[in-house]
N, C-alpha and C positions, 0 to 999 in steps of 0.2 A: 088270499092274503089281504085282501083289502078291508073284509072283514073285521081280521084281525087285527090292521093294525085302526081303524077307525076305533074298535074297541080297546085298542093300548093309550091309543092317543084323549079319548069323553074321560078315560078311569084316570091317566095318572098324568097327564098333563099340565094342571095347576100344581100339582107337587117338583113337577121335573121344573117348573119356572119357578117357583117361590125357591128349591134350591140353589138354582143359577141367578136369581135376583141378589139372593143373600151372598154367593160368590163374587157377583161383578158389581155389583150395586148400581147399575143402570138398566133402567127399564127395559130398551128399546136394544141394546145390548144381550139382555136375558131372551127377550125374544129373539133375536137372529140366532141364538146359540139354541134355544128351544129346536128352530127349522135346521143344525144341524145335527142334533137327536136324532129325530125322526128320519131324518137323511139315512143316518145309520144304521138304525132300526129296520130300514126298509133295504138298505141292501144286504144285513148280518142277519135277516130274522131267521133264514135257515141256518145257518150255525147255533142259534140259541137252544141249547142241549135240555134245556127245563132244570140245571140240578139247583139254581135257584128260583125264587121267584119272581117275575117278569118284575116287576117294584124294582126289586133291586138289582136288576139285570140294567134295567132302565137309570139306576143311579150311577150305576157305571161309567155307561157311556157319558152319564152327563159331566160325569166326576174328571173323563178323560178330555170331554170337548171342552169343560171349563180350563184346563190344563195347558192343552193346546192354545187356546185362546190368550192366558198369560205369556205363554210361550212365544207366541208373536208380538208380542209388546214388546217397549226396547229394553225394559229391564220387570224380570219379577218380583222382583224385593218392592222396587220402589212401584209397581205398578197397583201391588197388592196395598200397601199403605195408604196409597192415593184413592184405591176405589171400598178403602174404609173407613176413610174418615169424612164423617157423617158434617163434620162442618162447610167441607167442597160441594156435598152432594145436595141438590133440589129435586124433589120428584114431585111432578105434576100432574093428577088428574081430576078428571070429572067422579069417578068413582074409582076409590080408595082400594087396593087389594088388600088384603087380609093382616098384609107384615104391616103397612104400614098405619093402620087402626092398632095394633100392638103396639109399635115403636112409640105411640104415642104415651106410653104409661113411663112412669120416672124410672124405674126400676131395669123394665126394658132397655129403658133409651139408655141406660148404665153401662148394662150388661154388653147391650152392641157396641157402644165405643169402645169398650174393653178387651173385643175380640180382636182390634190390632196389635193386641201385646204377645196374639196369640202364630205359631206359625201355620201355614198353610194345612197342613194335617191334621190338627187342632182346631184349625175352624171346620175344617169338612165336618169331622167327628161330631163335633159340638151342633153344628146343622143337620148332620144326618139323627142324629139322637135326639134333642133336644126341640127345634123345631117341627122336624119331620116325623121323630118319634117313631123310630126305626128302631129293632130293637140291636141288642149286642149281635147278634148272628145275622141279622138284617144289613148291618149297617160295615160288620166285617164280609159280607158279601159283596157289597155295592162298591167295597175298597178294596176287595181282591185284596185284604189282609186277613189275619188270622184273629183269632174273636182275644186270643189273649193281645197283639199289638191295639185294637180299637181298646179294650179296658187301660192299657197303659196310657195311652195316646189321650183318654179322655180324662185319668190319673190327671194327667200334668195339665191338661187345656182347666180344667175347672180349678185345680191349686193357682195358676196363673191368673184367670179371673178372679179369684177371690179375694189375690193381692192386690191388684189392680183395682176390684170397689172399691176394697177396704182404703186402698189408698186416696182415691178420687172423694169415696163417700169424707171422708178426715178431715181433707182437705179442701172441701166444697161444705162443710158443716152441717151436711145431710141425715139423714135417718142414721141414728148412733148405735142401732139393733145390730148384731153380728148376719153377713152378709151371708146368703144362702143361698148355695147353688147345689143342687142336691138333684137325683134321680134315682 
């Protein structure tokens, strides 16, 4: 077991935290929910049947402990709101992770403020697909839904987005190009 899970943890462990960072949007947060992934990992790994792939076996649990974790907060609505908007949030390091060399493009930095107009299953989607780049049957696995709800789900999360640039771009007198969020 040890084996295996050392080699669950080198392969997909910067993914299972860039997913939980872009969930909670703190750091230090994304890592304590990382440790309890692997928690899980290491006490389900004998139930893990193989009919998916360990990826998205692993996006599960992250998708559930990110959930649970809302869940003890004192309210989810307002907890989610509060850990996505990017004007409360500072994150500080000596070397930069991956997201946030990205956040730093205009377009980016759009697109993520915009993911709070968006609801919780609408962000997963939109991170599990678009960041993660999971594909439809990847990312209806990892959500224990069905490939036609992720297409719906991702329907609406990107029609949402698109109103929400278009609106921000209008109104901040920004790039006048029609906004594209495409996959």
């Amino acid at each position: 077991m040890d084996s295996v899970f050392n080699e669950l943890y080198t392969k997909y462990h910067q993914d299972v935290f860039q997913f939980l960072f872009y969930m909670v949007k703190n750091k230090e947060q994304a890592e304590d929910l990382v440790q309890d992934v692997y928690i899980r990992v290491l006490k389900s790994y004998q139930k893990f049947e193989g009919k998916s792939s360990e990826k998205t076996w692993l996006f599960s649990i992250a998708r559930n402990v990110a959930i649970d974790s809302f869940r003890k907060q004192k309210s989810l609505k307002q907890s989610i709101i509060e850990k996505f908007d990017l004007s409360k949030q500072q994150i500080k390091d000596d070397h930069p992770i991956p997201e946030e060399l990205a956040i730093l493009k205009e377009e980016v930095q759009l697109i993520y403020r915009c993911l709070e107009y968006c609801t919780l299953d609408q962000k997963m989607v939109i991170i599990l697909r678009y960041i993660q780049e999971l594909s439809i049957a990847e990312t209806a696995d990892a959500l224990e839904w069905t490939e036609s709800k992720v297409k719906t789900t991702q329907h609406r999360a990107l029609k949402v987005l698109k109103k929400h640039m278009s609106e921000r771009m209008a109104k901040e007198g920004t790039v006048s190009e029609k906004v594209r969020v495409e996959r």
